[in-house]
N, C-alpha and C positions, 0 to 999 in steps of 0.2 A: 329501676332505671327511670331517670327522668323522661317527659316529654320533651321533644324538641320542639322549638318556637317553628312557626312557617317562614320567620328571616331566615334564621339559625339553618334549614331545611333550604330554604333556595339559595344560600350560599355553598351549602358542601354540595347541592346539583352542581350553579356552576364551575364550583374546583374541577367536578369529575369532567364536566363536558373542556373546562377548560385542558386538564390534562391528557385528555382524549385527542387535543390538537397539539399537545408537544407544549406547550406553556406552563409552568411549574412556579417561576418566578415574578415579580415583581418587572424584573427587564425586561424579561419575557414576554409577557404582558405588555408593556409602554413599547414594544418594537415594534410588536403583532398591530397595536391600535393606530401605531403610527405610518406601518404601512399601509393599512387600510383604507388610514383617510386618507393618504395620497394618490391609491389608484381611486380613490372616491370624486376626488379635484382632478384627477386627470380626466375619466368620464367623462364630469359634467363638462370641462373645459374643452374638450373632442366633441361632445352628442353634437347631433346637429339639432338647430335651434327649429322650434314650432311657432309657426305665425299661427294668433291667435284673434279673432273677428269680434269683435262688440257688436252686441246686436240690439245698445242702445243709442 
């Protein structure tokens, strides 16, 4: 039995972690990533803003 490389090893981790959340596919994938950055942009675009002081 060959050695698995440590790519080749953190790619089938995240198969598994990714199939752990329902993701299997490709579309899957690009749906998942795409809603994410959207509740990402919406966050940042709701957070309320911090004033920030120079203290030079």
């Amino acid at each position: 039995m060959a050695k698995n490389t440590p790519v080749k090893d953190q790619a089938e981790n995240l198969k598994r972690i990714l199939s752990g959340f329902g993701i299997h596919t490709n579309e899957e994938l690009d749906s998942a990533l795409s809603d994410a950055l959207e509740a990402v942009t919406i966050g940042i675009m709701t957070e309320k803003s911090i004033n920030v002081k120079s203290t030079a």
